[in-house]
C-alpha positions in Angstrom: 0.0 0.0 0.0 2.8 2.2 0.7 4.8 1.5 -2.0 1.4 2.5 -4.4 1.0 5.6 -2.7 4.9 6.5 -3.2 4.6 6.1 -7.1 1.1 7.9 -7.2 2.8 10.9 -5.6 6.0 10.3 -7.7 3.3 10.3 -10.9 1.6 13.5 -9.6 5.1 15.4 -9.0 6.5 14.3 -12.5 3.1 15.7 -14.1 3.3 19.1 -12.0 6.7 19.2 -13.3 6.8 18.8 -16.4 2.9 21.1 -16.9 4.4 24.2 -15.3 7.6 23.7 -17.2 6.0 23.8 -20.7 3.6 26.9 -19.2 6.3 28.9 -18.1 8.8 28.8 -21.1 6.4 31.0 -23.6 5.2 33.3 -22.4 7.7 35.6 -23.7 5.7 37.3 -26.5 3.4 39.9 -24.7 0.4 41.5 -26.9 -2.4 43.9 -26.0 -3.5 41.6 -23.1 -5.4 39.5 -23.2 -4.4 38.8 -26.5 -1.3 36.2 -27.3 -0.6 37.2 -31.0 0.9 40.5 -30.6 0.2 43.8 -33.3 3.1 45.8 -34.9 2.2 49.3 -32.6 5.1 50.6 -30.4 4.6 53.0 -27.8 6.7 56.2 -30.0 10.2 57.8 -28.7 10.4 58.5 -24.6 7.0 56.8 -24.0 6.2 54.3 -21.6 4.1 51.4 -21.0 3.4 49.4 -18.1 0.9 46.4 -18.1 0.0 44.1 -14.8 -1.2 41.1 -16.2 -3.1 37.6 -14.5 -4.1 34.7 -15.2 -5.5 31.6 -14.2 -5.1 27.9 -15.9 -6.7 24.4 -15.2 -5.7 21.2 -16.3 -6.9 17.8 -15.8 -5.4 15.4 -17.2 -4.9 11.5 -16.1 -6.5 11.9 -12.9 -4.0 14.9 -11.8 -5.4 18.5 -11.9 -2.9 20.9 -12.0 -4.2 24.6 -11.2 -1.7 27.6 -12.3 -2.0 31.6 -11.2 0.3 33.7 -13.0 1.1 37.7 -12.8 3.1 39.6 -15.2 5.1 42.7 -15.3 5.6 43.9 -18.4 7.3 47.3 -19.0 7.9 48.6 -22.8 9.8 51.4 -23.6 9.8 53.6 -26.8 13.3 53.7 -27.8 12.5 55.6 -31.4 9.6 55.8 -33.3 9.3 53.1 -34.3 11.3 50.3 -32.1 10.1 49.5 -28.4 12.2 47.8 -25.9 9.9 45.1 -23.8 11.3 43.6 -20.2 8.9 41.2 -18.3 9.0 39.4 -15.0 6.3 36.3 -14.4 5.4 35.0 -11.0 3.6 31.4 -10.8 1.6 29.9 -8.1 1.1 25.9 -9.3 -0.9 23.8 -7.3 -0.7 19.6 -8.8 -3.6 17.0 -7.0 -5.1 14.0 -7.1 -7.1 11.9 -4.6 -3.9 10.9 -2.9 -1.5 13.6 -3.1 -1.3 17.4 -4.0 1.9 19.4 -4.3 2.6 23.3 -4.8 4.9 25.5 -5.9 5.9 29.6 -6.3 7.9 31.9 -7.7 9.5 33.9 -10.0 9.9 32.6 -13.5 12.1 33.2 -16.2 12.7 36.9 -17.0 12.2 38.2 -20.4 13.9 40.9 -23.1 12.5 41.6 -26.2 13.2 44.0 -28.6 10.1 45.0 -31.2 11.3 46.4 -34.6 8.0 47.7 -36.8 10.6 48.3 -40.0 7.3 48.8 -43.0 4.3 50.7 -42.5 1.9 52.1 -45.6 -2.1 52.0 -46.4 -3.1 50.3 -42.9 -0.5 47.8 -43.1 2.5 47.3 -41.4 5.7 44.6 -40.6 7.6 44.5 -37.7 10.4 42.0 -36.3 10.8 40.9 -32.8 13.9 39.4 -31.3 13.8 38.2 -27.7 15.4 36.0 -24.9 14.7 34.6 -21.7 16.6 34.6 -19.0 17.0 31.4 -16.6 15.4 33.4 -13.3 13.0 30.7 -12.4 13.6 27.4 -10.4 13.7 24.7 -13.0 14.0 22.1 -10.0 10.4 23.9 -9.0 9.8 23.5 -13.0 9.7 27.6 -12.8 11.7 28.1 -15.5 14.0 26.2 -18.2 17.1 26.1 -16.2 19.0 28.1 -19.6 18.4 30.8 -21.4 16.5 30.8 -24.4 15.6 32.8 -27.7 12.7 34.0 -29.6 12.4 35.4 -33.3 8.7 37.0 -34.1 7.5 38.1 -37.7 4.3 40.2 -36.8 2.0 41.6 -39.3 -1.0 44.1 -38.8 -3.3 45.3 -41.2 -6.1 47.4 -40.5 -9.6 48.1 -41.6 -11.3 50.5 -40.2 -13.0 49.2 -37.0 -11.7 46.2 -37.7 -7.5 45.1 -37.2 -6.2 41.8 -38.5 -2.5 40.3 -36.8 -0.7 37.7 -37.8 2.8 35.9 -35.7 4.9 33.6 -37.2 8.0 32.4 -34.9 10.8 30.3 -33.9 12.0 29.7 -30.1 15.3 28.2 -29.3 13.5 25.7 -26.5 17.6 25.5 -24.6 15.9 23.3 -20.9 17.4 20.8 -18.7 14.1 19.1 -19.0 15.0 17.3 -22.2 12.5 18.2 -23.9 12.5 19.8 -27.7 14.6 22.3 -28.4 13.6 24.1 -31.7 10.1 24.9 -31.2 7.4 27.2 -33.8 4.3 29.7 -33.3 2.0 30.6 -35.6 -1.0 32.7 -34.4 -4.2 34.9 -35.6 -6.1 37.8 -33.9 -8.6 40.5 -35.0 -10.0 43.1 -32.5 -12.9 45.4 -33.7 -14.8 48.3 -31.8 -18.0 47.5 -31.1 -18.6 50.8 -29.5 -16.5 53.9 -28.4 -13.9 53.0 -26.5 -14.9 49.2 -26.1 -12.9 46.4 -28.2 -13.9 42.6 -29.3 -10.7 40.4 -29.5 -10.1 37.1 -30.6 -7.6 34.8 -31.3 -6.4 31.4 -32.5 -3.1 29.7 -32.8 -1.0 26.7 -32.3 3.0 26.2 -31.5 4.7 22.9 -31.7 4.8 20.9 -28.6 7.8 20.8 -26.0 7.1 17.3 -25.6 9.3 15.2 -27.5 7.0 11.6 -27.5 3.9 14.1 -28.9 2.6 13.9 -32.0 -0.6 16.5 -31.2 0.5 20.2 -31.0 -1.2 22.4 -28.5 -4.1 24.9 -29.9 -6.2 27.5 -28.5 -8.8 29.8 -29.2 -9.6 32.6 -26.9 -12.1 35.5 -26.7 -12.1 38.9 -24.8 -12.8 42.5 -24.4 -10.5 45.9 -24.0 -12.2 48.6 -22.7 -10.2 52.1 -22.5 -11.0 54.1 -19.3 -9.6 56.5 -20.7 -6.9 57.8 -23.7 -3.5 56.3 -21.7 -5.7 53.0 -19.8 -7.2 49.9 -20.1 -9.0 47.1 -18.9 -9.3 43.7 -20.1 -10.3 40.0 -19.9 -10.7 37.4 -21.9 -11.4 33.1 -21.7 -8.7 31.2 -23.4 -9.8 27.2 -23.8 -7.8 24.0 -26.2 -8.7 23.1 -29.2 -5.8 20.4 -28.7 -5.5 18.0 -25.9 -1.8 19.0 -24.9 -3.5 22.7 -24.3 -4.5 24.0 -21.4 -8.0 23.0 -20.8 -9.0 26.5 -20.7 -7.5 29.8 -18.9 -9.2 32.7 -17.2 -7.1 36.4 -18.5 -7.5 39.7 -16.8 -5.1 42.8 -17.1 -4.7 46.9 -17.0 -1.9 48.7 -19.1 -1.0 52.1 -18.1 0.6 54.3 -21.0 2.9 57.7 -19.5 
């Protein structure tokens, strides 16, 4: 009886492990929350932008539920015109059960720099590169973070049509872990966002990225609705309801967020 018990908890831990692993590593491309394909806008020279983001994940999956509360920081700065610097700092609370054992952890995850580059803008649409890397800040023996750093290159595209806006993100990540787990790793995303009425946005969003799991042959997909509301010219409001379209997915997330512009 005892020795069932130890390999249900081992079971459980490996799960937790390996679920907040694959959660943590990419996040690293931040968009107007609660939005995951980002647009091509930058905040112009000297300007700043700070966004406090959350958000809330369940899994269940093989009689383990694994439950996952994130907050971001993410500041941007407006170097020039037209190219933003973007730093971000995750904290996770992950909490791993089943009828037999439960397990938790918390903490900071990995750190991120990015570096947004919107190099072609005519007629409503625009290009824009972005460049990034995390930084190995989180626990990877907590599965915080990936244990190495690792790097990120985004091809964004916005067009837009007035009230509506169309994005598009195509990317590669350098997946570097000491979780053996793949290492060269894609993204390929969709969003639109229309005004419904003044000062009140529709989002929504679709994509799929390969999966860090080397044994799977299912990629993780997601589809995910929300609404921005501006307060006022410089802040916002937001939430949105994220859910799989893909087993590996998250079974569905719960997004909520301000951004502050000064």
């Amino acid at each position: 009886m005892r020795f069932k018990v130890r390999r249900l908890r081992i079971k459980v831990f490996l799960f937790f492990l390996l679920f907040t692993v694959h959660y943590s590593l990419f996040t690293v491309s931040y968009a107007a929350h609660p939005l995951i394909t980002d647009d091509t806008g930058t905040q112009g020279k000297g300007k700043f932008q700070l966004e406090l983001n959350g958000e809330y994940g369940r899994e269940d999956e093989d009689g383990v539920t694994t439950n996952t509360t994130e907050a971001s920081t993410i500041l941007s700065y407006g170097v020039i015109n037209n190219v933003d610097i973007v730093f971000g700092i995750p904290y996770q609370y992950v909490r791993a059960k089943d009828s037999g054992a439960a397990f938790t952890e918390d903490g900071v995850s990995d750190a991120s720099i990015e570096l947004k580059w919107r190099f072609y803008e005519r007629k409503g649409l625009s290009l824009a590169l972005k460049p990034g890397i995390t930084l190995p800040t989180g626990d990877e023996e907590k599965g915080l973070g990936a244990g190495r750093s690792t790097y990120s290159l985004f091809f964004i595209t916005t067009k837009e049509i007035e009230p509506w806006a169309f994005h598009l993100n195509l990317g590669y990540m350098r997946n570097d872990n000491k979780a053996d787990e793949r290492k060269n790793l894609w993204h390929a995303s969709l969003a639109s966002t229309v005004e419904v009425v003044k000062d009140l946005e529709v989002v929504v969003n679709i994509g799929i990225e390969k999966d860090t799991e080397r044994n799977s042959n299912i990629d993780p997909a997601f589809i995910l609705g929300g609404l921005i509301y501006s307060v006022s010219e410089n802040f916002d409001i937001d939430f949105g309801i994220k859910h799989e379209l893909t087993k590996p997915e998250t079974d569905y997330s719960v997004l909520a967020g301000i951004t502050w512009r000064f």
